[in-house]
C-alpha positions in Angstrom: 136.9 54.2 238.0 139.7 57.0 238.6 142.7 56.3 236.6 145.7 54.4 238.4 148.8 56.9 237.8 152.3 56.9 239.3 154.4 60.0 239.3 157.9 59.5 238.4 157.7 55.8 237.2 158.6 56.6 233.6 162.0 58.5 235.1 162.9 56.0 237.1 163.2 53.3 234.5 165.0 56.1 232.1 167.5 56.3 234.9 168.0 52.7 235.4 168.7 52.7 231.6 171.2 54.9 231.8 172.7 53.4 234.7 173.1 50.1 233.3 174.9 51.5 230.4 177.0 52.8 231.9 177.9 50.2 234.0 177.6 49.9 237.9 180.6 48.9 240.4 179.7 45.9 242.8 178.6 48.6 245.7 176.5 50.6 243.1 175.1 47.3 241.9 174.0 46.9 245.3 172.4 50.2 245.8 170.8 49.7 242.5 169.7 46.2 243.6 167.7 47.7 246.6 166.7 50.7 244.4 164.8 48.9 241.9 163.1 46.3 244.0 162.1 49.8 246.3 160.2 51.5 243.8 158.6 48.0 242.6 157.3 47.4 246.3 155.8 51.5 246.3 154.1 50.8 242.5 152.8 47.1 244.2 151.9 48.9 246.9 149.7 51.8 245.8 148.1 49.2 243.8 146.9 47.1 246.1 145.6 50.4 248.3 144.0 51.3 245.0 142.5 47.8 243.8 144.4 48.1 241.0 147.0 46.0 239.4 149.9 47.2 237.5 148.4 46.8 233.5 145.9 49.5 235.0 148.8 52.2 235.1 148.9 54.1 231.9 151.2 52.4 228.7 154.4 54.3 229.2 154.3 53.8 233.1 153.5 50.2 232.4 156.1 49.8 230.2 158.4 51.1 232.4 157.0 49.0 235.5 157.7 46.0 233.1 161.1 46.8 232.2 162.4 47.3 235.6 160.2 43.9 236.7 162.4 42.4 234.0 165.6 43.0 235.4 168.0 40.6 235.8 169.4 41.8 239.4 171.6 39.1 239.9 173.8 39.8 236.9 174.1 43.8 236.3 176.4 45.0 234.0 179.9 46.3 235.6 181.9 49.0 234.4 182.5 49.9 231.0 186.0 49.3 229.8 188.9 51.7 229.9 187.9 53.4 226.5 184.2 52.3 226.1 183.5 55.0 228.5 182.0 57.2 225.5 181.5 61.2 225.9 183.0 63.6 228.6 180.4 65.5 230.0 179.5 68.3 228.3 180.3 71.2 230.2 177.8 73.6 232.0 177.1 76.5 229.6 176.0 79.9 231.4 173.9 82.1 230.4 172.3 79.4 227.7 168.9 79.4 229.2 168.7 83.0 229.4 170.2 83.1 225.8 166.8 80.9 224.5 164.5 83.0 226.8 166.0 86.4 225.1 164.9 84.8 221.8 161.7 84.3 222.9 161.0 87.9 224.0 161.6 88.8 220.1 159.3 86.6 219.0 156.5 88.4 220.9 156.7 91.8 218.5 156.9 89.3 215.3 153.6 87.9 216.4 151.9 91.3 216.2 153.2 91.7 212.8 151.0 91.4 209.4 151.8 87.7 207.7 153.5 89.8 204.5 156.0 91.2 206.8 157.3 89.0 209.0 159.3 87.3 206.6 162.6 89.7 206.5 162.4 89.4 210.9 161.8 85.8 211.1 164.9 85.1 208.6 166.9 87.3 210.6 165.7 86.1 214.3 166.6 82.2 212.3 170.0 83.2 211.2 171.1 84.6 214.7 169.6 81.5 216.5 171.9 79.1 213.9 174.7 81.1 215.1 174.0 80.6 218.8 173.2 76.9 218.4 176.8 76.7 216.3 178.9 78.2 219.4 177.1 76.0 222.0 178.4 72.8 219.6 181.7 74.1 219.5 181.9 75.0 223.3 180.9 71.0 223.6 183.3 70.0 221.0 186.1 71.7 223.2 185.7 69.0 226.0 185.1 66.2 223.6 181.3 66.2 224.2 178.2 67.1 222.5 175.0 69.0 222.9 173.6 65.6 224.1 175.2 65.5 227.7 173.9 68.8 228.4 172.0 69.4 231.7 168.0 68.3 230.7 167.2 72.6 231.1 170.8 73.2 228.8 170.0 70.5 226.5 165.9 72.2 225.9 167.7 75.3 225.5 170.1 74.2 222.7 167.1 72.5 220.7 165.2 75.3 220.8 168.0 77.7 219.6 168.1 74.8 216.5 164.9 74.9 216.1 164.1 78.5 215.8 167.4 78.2 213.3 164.8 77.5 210.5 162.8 80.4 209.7 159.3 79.0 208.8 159.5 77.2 212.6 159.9 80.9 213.9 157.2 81.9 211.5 155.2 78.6 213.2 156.0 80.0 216.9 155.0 83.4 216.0 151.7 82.7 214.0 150.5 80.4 217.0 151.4 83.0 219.4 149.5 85.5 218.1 146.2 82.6 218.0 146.7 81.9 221.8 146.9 85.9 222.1 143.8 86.7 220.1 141.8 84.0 222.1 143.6 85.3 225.2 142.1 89.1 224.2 138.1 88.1 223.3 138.2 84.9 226.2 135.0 85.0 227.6 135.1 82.3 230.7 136.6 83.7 233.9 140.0 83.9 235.5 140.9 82.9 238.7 139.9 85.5 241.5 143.8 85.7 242.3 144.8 86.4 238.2 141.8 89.0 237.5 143.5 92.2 236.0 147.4 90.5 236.2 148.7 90.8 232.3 150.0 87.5 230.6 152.4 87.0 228.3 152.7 83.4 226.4 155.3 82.0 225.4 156.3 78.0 223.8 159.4 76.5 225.1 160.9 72.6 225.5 159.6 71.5 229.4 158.9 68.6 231.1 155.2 69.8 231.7 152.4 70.5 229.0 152.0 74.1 230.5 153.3 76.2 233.1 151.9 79.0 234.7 153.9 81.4 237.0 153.6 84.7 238.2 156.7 87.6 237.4 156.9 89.5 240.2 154.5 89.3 243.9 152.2 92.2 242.8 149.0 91.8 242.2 149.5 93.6 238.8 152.7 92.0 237.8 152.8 89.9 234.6 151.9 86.2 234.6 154.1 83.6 232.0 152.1 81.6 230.4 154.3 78.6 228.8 153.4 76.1 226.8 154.6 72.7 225.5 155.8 73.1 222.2 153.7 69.9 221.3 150.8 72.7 221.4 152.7 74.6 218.2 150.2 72.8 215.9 146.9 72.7 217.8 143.8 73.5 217.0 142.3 76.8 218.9 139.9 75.0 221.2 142.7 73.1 222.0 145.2 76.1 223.1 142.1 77.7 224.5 141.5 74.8 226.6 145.2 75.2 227.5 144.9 79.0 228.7 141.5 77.8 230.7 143.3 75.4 232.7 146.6 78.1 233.0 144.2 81.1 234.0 140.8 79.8 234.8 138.8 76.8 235.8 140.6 73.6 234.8 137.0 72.2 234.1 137.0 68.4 233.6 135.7 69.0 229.8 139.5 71.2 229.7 141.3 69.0 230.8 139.6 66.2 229.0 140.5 68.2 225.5 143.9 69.4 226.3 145.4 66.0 227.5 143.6 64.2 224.7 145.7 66.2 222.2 148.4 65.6 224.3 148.3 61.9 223.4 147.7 62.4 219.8 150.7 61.6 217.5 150.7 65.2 216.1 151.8 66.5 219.8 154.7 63.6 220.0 155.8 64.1 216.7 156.1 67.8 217.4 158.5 66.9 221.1 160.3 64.2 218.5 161.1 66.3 215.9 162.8 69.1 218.4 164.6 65.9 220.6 166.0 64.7 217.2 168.1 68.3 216.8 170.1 66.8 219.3 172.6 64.6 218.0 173.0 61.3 220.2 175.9 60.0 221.9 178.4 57.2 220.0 177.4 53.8 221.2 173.9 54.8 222.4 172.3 52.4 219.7 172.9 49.4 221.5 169.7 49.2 223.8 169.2 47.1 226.7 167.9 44.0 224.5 167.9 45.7 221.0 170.9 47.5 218.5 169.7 49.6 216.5 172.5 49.5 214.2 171.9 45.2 213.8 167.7 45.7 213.7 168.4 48.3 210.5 170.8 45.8 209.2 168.3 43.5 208.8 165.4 44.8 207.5 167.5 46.6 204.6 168.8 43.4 203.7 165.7 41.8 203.8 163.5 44.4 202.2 166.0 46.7 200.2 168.4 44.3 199.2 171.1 46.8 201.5 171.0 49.3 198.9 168.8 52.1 201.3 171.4 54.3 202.9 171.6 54.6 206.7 169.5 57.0 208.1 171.0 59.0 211.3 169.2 55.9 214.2 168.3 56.8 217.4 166.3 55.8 220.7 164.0 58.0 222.1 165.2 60.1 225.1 162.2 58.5 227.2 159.5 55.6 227.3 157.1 56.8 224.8 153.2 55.9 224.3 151.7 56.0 221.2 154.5 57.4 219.0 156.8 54.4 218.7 158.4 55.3 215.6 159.6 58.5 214.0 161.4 59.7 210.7 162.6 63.0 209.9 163.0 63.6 206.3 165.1 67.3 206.7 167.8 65.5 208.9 167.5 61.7 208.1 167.1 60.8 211.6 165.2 57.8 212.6 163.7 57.7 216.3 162.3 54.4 217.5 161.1 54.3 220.8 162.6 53.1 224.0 159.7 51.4 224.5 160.1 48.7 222.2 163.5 47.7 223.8 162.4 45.2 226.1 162.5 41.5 226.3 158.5 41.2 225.8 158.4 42.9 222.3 159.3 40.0 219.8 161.6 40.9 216.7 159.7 40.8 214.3 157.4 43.8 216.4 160.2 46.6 216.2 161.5 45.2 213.0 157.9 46.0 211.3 158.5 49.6 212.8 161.9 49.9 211.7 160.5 49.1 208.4 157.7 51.1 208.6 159.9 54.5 208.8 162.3 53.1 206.2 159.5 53.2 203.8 158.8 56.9 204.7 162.9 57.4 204.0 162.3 55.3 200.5 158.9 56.1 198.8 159.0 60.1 200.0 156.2 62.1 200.0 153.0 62.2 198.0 151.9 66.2 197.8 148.6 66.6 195.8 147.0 70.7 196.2 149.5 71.4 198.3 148.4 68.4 201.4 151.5 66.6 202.0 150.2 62.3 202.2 152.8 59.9 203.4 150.9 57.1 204.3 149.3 56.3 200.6 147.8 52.8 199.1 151.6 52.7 198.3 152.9 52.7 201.5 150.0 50.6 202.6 150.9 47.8 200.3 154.6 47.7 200.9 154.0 47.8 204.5 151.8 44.5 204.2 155.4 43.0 202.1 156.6 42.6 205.6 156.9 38.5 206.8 154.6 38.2 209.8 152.9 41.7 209.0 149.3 40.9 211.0 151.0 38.9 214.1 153.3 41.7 215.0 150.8 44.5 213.8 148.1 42.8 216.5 151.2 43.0 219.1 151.2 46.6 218.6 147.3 47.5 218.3 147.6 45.5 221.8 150.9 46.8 222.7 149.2 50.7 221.8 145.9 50.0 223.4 148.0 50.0 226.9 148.3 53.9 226.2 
């Protein structure tokens, strides 16, 4: 049976979230009333043309089916008070696209280079990108705002600048460019009629897509940009092969098969994570829609660490999430639990265990042993079975994942 997928379902509970937030007047609460119950009817809909129920639709478009099935639309939020209102928007920054796109061009010759010298390059393409990244937060800071309430295209721009602000990530870009490239050179499966003898360049950037393809110019010879998701840094080659194929070729069934597979691997969402958390989030954006984030670390580091472990830097996810549903990054101390776990079905005790499941990664580091880095060890195993209620709420999530 074909899968039962819903374009668009996973934005439009994001932007009920944000809406309820921020708070809705009585005629946006009515709007938002018919809004809501509209896109229920279309995913009800489609369903029943399909024979398909709702639990059908893949976990994150579930999830956000269930949360906005969960709504209480007879008592919506209203306005936040006069100085609750939280961040000005950030303002629109010109040229800051353009600016991450510029970096990316030098990052093409640094892939051609030998590994001994790319070194003094990548430090100095690092250094200027720090610089950029610095100027952007300090443009923000001017109206009171923050990298965060950029524009989605402005705010992929900025994390990228941060993220090529460390040189072993431009190293990382650069390496894995010249892989796709070298592939790209001896491919031996065939292009698209259309694409035969049109150059390519590659790039990686922050997008909503896992890959984009788009031609430069209307000539037949003119170059063709080949982007893809930075969650593809770390792939294997069949897997960036399998990308290209579907770019430039035959997306094959086998192609797709392999390159939306790693898609939904925890490597891929840890890679999208750790570039979301170089964005700092707004004040009072820990308070979810049933769960804080602040009160939920409270009381596991009372519980667990008798309240001596030091706050990490908490924070949502920016979307519904599927497998990943819980993230810790050691180089900033930022914690990421997902928006999926802030919803009236998931029990307490569920998003506590994950809460305390990154706060162990925080306490008990990393194990390195011939130069493999192991976080999960029998250690960490064992302290993660300490947990009250550790096999009810870690069945909730084997169920809770197995939606994905």
């Amino acid at each position: 049976m074909p899968p039962f997928r819903l374009s668009g379902l996973v934005a439009s509970a994001n932007r009920a979230r944000a809406q309820l937030t921020a708070g809705l007047t009585a005629e946006q609460a009515a709007d938002f009333r018919r809004w809501v119950l509209a896109v229920l009817a279309q995913v009800e809909a489609v369903g029943r043309a399909a024979h398909r129920k709702p639990s059908d639709l893949p976990g994150p478009s579930y999830r956000a089916y269930q949360f906005l099935k969960s709504l209480d639309l007879a008592h919506l939020p209203g306005p936040a008070a006069e100085g609750e209102a939280g961040l000005a928007a950030a303002p629109r920054l010109r040229h800051l696209i353009s600016l991450a796109q510029h970096f990316n061009a030098r990052l093409v010759p640094l892939a051609g280079l030998p590994e001994e010298g790319a070194d003094a390059p990548a430090a100095g393409i690092a250094a200027e990108a720090a610089r950029q990244a610095a100027v952007v937060e300090a443009l923000c800071a001017e109206r009171g705002s923050g990298p965060s309430q950029l524009p989605p295209q402005s705010r992929r721009a900025y994390q990228w600048l941060k993220f090529l602000a460390e040189p072993e990530n431009v190293l990382s870009v650069a390496a894995a460019l010249a892989l796709a490239q070298h592939m790209l050179t001896g491919a031996d499966w065939p292009r698209r009629p259309a694409l035969v003898g049109c150059p390519v360049r590659l790039e990686f950037y922050p997008m909503a897509y896992l890959y984009r393809m788009r031609p430069e110019g209307r000539g037949r010879t003119d170059p063709l940009q080949v982007t893809f998701s930075p969650g593809y840094l770390y792939a294997p080659p069949e897997v960036l092969e399998a990308v290209l194929r579907a770019a430039l070729g035959f997306a094959r069934p086998p192609v797709k098969a392999r390159l939306h597979a790693y898609a939904n691997s925890d490597d891929y969402a840890e890679t999208l994570v750790a570039l979301e958390l170089l964005t700092e989030p707004p004040p009072g954006s820990l308070r979810g829609w049933h769960y804080d984030l602040d009160q939920v670390f409270d009381a596991v580091n009372a519980r667990y660490f008798g309240g001596a472990l030091a706050r990490p830097r908490l924070t949502w996810s920016r979307t519904i999430t599927g497998r990943l549903l819980g993230y810790y990054q050691r180089s900033s101390d930022r914690l990421m639990i997902s928006q999926a776990l802030d919803d009236p079905g998931v029990p307490r005790a569920v998003i506590e265990l994950v809460m305390y499941h990154e706060l162990l990664h925080k306490h008990l580091g990393v194990k390195v042993v011939n130069g493999r880095h192991y976080a999960h060890t029998e250690a960490f195993r064992q302290a993660e079975r300490q947990f009250a209620g550790y096999a009810e709420a870690q069945k909730f999530l084997e169920r809770f994942g197995a939606l994905t």
